[in-house]
N, C-alpha and C positions, 0 to 999 in steps of 0.2 A: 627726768620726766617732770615736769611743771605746769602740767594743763593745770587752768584754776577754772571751778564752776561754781555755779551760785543756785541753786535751788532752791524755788519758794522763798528768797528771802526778803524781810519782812524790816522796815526799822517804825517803832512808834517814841513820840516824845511824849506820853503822856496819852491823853486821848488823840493825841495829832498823830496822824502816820504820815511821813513823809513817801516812804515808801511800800507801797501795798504788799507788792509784789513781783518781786525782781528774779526772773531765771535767766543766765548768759553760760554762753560755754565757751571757754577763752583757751585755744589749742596749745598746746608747746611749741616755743619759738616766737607763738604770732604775736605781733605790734595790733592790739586793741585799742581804740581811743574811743572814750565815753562822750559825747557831744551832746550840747544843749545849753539853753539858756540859763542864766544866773537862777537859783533857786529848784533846780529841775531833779535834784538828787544825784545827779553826779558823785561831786566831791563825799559827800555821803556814803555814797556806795565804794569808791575805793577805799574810806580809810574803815568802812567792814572791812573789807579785805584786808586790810593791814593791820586788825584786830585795836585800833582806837577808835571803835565806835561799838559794842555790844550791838549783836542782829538782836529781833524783838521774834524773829521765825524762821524758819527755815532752816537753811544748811550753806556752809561754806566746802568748798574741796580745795586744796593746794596740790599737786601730786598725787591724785586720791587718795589723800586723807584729809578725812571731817577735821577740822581749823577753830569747830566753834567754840571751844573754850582753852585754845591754845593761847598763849601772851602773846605780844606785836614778837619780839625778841629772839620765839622760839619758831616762829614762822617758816624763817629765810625768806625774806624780802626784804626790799632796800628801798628807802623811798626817800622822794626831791619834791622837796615844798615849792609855795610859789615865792615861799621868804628863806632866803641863801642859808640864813640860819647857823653862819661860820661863829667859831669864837673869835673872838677880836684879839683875844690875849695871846693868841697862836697862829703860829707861821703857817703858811699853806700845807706844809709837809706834817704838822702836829695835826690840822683838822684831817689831812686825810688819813692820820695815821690812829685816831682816838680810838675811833668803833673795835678796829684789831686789838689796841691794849686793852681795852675794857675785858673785850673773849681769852686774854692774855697769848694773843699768837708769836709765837717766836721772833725772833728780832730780823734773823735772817730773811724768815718768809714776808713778815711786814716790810722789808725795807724792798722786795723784789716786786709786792704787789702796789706798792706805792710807787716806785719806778716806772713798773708796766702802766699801770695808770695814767702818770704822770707824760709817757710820750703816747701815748692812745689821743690825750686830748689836746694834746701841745703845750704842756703849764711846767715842761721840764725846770724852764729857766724862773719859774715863780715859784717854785719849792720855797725859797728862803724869805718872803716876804709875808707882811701883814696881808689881812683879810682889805683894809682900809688904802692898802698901796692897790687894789687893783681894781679894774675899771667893772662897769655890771657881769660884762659877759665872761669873763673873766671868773669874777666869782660864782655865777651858773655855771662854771666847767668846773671850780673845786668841790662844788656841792654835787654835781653829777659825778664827779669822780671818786669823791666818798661812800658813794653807791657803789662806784666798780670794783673798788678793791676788799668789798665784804664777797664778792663774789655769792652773788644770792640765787636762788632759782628764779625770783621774779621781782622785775621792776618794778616799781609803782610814781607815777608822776604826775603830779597834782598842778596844775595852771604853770608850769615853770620858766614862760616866756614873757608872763605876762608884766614883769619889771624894767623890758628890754626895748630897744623906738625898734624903729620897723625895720630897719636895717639888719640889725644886727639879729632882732627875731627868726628872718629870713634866713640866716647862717647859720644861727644854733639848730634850727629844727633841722636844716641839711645836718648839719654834725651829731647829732642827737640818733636820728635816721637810720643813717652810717654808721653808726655804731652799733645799734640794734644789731644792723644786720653783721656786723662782725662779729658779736659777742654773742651771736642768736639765743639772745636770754626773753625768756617771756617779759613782756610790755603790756602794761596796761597804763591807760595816758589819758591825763582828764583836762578838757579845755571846752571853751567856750566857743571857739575862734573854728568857724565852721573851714576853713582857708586851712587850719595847721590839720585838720582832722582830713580834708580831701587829700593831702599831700604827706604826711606822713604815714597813716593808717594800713595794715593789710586793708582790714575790715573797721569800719566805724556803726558803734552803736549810738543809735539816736535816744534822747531820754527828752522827754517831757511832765513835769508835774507827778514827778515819782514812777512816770511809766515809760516800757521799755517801747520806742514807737516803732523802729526797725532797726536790723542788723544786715551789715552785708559792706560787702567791698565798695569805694567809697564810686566807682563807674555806676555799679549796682543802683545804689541810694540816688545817684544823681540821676540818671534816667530811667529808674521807675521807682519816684515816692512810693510809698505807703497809701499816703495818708495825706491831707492840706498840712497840715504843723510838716510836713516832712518836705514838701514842695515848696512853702514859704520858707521855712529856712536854712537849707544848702541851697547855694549856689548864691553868687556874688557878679551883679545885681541879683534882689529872687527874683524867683521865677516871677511873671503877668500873674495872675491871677482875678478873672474876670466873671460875675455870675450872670449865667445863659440860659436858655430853655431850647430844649429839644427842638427841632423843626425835619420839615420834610420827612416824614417818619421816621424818624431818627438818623438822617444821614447827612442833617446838619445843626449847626446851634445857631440861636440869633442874640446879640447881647444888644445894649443899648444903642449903637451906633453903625452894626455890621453883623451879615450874617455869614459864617464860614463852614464849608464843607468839612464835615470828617473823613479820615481818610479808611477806606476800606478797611483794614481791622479793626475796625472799633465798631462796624455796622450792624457785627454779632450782636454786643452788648448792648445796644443803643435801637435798634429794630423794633416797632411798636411803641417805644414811651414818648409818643407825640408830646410835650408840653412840659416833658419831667424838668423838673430846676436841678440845673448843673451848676459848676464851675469851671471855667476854661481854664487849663493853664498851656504858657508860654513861657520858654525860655525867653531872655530877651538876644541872646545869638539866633534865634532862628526867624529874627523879625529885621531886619535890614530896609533901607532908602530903595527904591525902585531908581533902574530894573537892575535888576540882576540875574545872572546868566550863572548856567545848571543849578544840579539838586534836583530834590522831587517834586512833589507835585507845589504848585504855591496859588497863591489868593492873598490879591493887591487890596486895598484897604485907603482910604486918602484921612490923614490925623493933623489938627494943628497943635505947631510944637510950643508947649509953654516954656520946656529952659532946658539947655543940655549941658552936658558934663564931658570938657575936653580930659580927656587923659593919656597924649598924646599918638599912640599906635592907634588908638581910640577911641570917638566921643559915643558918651551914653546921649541919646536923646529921649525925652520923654515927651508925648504928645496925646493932646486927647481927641478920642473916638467918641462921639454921644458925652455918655456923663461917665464913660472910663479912661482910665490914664493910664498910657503903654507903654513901657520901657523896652527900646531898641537901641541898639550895633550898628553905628553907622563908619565910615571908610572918614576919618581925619581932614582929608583932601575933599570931601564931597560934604562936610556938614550945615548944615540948613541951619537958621538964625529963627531967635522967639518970634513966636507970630505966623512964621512960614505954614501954608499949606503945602504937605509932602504927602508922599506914596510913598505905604510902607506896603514890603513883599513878605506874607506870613508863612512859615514851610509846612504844611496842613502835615503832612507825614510826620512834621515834630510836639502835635501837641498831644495836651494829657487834659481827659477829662476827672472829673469827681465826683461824686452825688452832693448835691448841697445837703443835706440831709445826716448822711451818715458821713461826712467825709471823708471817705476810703477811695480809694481809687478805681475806676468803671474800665478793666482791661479785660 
């Protein structure tokens, strides 16, 4: 059993608190990933967990048991910096075999858990080489694999892709993944990279400025933010994000350049506040080149485009409405040129309002 919770937990540097107050309840088994921007307390908050960083309040549980004045050591967790952190002076097979000599584990068992390891990640045939003989990802497999073979109740993994080009990032986090799920060891996974957090995650917690913004499967997060900080950033392009006011008694909004209907569930919410200042949001897949045929209900729109971005299955187009600028999906084979006046088709069934105000989301 490895559930980890965090209760009321609290970090201050001084008078500064980075973190107010952080509660998460992180299941057994499940693949957690912490997301958010550079400085948001993330990384922060994992290495509480992993007992190098003193909480200021609160409570930690590992397995329920309180952790808060246990050492990293006596924890049982394993954790993967975002710096490989191998010794140089030692062959693949010594970094992954140190942790166990240090616990002094039998020779037997070290040399079965270093094997099993060893073909788990594919590094069989690098056993006998320097740290310096092998390529980045390569060395992110011997530093994940020095994890495996302590055999911990819980992961912990701190930006560990972020040394890697895009390619190869793309593979680890499949292998990484896969792994999880073969080894179904509790995971907790801190990155920045809202893309590693939709794609590896059971569930992703969203963190902003020491605060927790939401928690939920990464479907969940993406189709129904929180909050604007949660709509602005998952999702790659973000989301439109347009400020509107109420119209038609609330069963439309009008922005700078267009007015679009809401679509009937929202008319609860929205019924009466003639005038209230919203935010509109848009994916930019549910905004496409006219016409376009099926889906729900939709509302054409005419934008001219100031620059788009081929990416080949793909071009982003962005185009301005009034004094806003819309990111849409447009078909490769059909892309319009800077300057073009086009008709863009918005899916009214796919947008998301917000209060300007409170920015929570009006569902």
């Amino acid at each position: 059993m490895a559930q980890v919770t965090l209760k009321g937990v609290k970090k201050a540097y001084g008078p500064v608190t980075v973190i107010p107050n952080l509660s998460l309840d992180i299941q057994d088994h499940e693949f957690m990933v912490l997301v958010g921007p550079s400085g948001c307390g993330k990384s922060t908050a994992l290495r509480m967990i992993a007992g190098l960083e003193e909480i200021s309040g609160g409570t930690i549980e590992i397995g329920n048991k309180v952790v808060n004045d246990v050492p990293p050591k006596d924890r049982d967790i394993a954790m993967v910096f975002q710096s490989y952190a191998l010794y140089p002076h030692m062959t693949v097979r010594g970094n992954l075999e140190f942790g166990l000599k240090i616990r002094k584990t039998p020779r037997e068992e070290m040399d079965r858990r270093v094997n099993e390891a060893a073909q788990i990640l594919g590094i069989t045939e690098l056993l006998d080489r320097k740290p310096k003989q092998l390529s980045g990802g390569q060395r992110q497999r011997v530093a994940v694999g020095r994890a495996i073979v302590r055999k911990p109740a819980v992961f912990l993994f701190d930006e560990p892709l972020s040394n890697l080009d895009a390619k190869l990032r793309v593979q680890t986090r499949a292998e990484i993944s896969h792994l999880q799920k073969n080894l179904q060891t509790t995971t907790v996974y801190v990155t920045h990279d809202q893309i590693e957090a939709m794609t590896m995650g059971d569930r992703i917690a969203v963190m902003s400025k020491g605060e927790l913004q939401q928690v939920g499967t990464p479907l969940e997060v993406y189709e129904r933010p929180v909050n604007l900080f949660v709509a602005s950033f998952i999702g790659t392009p973000p989301m439109n994000l347009v400020p509107a006011t109420l119209a038609d008694g609330g069963a439309a909004v009008a922005a700078s350049g267009f007015k679009l209907p809401l679509p009937a569930s929202l008319h609860a919410a929205t019924r009466g506040r003639e005038g209230g200042k919203v935010v509109l949001g848009i994916r930019p897949e549910n905004i496409r080149e006219a016409p376009r045929e099926g889906g729900g209900e939709t509302h054409t729109i005419q934008a001219k485009v100031e620059f788009t971005e081929p990416l080949g299955h793909e071009v982003i187009v962005h185009g301005r409405v009034g004094s806003d600028l819309l990111v849409a999906k447009v078909d490769p084979h059909r892309s319009p040129k800077m300057g073009d006046e086009v008709q863009l088709v918005i899916e009214t069934g796919a947008v998301h309002l917000f209060d300007a105000v409170t920015e929570q989301r009006i569902a």
